[in-house]
N, C-alpha and C positions, 0 to 999 in steps of 0.2 A: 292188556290181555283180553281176548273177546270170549265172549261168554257164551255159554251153548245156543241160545238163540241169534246169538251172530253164526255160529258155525253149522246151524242144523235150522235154518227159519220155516222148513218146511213143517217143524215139531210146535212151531208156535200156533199153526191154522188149524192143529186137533184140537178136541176137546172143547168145541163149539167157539175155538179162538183162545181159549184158555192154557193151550198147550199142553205138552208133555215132556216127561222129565227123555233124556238121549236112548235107557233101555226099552222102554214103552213104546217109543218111535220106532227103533229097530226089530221091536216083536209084531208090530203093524205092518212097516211099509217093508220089512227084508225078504229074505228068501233063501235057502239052505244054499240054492246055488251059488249065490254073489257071498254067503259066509265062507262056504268052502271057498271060491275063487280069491278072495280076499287075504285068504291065508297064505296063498301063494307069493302076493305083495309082502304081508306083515311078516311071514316068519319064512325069509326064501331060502332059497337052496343053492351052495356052491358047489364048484369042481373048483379042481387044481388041474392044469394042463401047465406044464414043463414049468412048475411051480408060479405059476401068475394062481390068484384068486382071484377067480368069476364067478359071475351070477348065472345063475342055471342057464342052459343054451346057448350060451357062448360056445361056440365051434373052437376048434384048432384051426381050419382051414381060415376064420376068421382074421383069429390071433396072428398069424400070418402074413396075413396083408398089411395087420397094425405093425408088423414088426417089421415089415419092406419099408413105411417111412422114415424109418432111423430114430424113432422116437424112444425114449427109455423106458424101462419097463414099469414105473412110477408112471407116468405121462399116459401110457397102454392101459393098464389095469384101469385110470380115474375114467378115458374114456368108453371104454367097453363095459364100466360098469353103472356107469349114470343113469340117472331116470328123471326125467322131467316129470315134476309134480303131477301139473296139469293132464299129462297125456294116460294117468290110469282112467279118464273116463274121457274119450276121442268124443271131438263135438258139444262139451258140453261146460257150461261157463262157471268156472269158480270165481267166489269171493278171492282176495289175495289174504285175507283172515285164514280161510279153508286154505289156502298151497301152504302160507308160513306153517298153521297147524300142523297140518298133517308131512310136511315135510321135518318139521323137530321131533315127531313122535315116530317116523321112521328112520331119523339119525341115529333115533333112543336105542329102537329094537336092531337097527345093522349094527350097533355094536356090543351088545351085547350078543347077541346071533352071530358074528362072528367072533367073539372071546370065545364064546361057549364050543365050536365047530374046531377053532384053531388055535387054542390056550401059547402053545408053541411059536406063533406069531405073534405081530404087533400091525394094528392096522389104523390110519388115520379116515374117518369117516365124515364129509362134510357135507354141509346143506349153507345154503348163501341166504340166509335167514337176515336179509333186509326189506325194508320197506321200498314202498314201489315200483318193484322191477316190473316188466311184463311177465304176465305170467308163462307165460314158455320159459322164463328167463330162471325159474324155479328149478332148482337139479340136486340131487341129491347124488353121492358117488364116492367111492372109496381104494383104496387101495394100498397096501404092505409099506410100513414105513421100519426103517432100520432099526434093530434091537439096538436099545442104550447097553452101554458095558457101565458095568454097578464099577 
């Protein structure tokens, strides 16, 4: 398991190299914009169009074209709602420590984020939470799995 100064080494050069503890670093280096922007990631937002669950801005006109390839709607949903780790910050190079982390602590919150949105649903949420993939290769993504009969 790596430890805040593997996932945050930028926290380790404060404090004259003495570092700082993860809330200290974020009251330093953040900014109300990237906390509000962030929330958009951590705690996001679905629709329902013609009962598929997606992530916010998924079109209909989209969903559409996913559904001209004959794909099922398990197959549809995992792709239009994936997200590559790596790509919430374009350009710029993570640890594979930082995509595992932060890809298991948004497994945590999509599902719970979607119980909470869609109690009446049942949804399977995964992240490919192995060692050394590429980091592109990091995705998180989910999609409506069949109600079990009790």
């Amino acid at each position: 398991m790596a430890t805040n100064v593997d996932l945050i080494p930028d926290a380790k050069l404060w404090n004259e190299g003495r570092g700082v503890d993860p809330e200290s670093w974020i009251k330093m280096s953040g900014s109300y914009d990237l906390a509000v922007g962030y929330t958009f990631i951590f705690w996001p937002e679905f629709v329902v169009i013609d009962g598929y669950v997606l992530r916010q801005g998924t079109t209909a006109s989209n969903l559409r074209e996913w559904e001209k390839t004959g794909s099922n709607r398990k197959a549809i949903e995992a792709v239009l709602n994936h997200i590559h780790i790596a790509d919430i910050h374009y350009g710029m190079t993570a640890s594979e420590a930082q995509l595992r982390h932060l890809g298991r602590v948004l497994q945590t919150i999509y599902r719970m984020k979607l119980a909470a949105d869609y109690p009446e649903r049942s949804f399977e949420v995964h992240f490919n939470d192995e060692e050394g993939l590429d980091p592109i290769d990091y995705e998180l993504t989910f999609f409506q799995a069949p109600l079990q009969e009790p």
